[in-house]
Legacy VTK file of the C-alpha trace (Angstrom):
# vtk DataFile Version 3.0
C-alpha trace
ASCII
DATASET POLYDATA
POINTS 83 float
13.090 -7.218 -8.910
14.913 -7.008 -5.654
15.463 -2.830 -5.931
12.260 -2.764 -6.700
10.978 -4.329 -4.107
13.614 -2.024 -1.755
12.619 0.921 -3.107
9.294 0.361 -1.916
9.638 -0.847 1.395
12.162 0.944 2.747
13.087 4.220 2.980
9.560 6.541 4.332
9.691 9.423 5.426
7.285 11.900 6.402
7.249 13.753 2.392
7.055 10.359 0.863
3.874 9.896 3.134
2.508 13.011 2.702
2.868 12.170 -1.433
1.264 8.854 -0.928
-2.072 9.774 0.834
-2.108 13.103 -1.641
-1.961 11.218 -4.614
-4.598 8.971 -3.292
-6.978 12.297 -2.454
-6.330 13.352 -5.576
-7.205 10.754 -7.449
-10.395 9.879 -5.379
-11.254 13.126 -6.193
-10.188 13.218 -10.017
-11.852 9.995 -10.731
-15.777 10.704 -10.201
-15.427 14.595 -11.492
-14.165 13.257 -14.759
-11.170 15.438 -14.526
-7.955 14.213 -16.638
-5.874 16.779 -15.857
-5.897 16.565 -11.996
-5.979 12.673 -12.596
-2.888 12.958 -14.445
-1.537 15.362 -11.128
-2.235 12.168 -8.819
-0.576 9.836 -10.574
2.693 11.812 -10.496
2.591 12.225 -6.889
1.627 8.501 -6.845
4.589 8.205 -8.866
6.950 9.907 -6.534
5.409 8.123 -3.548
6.273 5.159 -4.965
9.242 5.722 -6.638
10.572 7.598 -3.774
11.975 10.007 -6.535
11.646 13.756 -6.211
13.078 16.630 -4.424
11.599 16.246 -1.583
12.895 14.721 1.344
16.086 14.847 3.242
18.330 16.450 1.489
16.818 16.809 -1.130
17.526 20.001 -2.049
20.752 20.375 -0.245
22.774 23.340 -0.224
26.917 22.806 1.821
27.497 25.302 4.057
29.809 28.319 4.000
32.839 26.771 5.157
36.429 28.074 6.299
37.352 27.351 2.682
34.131 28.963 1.585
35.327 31.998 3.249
38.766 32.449 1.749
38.149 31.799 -1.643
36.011 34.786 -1.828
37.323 37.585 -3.564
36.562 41.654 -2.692
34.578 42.935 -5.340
34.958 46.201 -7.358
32.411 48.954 -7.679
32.357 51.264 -9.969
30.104 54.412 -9.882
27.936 54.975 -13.728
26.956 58.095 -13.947
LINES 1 84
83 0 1 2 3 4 5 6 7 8 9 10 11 12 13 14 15 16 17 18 19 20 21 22 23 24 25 26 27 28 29 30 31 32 33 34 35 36 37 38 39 40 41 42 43 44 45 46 47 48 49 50 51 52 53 54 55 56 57 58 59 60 61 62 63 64 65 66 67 68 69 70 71 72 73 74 75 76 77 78 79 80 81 82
């Protein structure tokens, strides 16, 4: 109960916002159209709002850097002309 309750509080950043109020758009909007299919769109962003879950967000998606070791561990590569 306690990560739960961790995961929810802490931890917002601007993304997790941004999910949050789309989700709730979403859904406002799903709701009185009938629409299950961008219903079921809002509650995954609600769900990633919530969760805080998702690749978005700081570093979410990271990618190291090119590195002195980077750098020497690449090798010359070999052409070869097909005629």
């Amino acid at each position: 109960m306690n990560t739960i309750r961790q995961r929810l509080l802490t931890n917002w950043h601007f993304m997790r916002i941004l999910r949050l109020v789309l989700s709730i758009w979403i859904l406002v909007m799903a709701i009185p159209a009938r629409d299950w299919a961008m219903g079921l769109i809002g509650v995954f962003f609600l769900y990633t709002a919530l969760a805080g879950v998702g690749c978005c967000g700081p570093a979410g998606c990271y990618v190291p850097e090119r590195g002195k070791d980077m750098k020497n561990n690449i090798k010359d590569t070999d052409y070869e002309e097909v005629k």
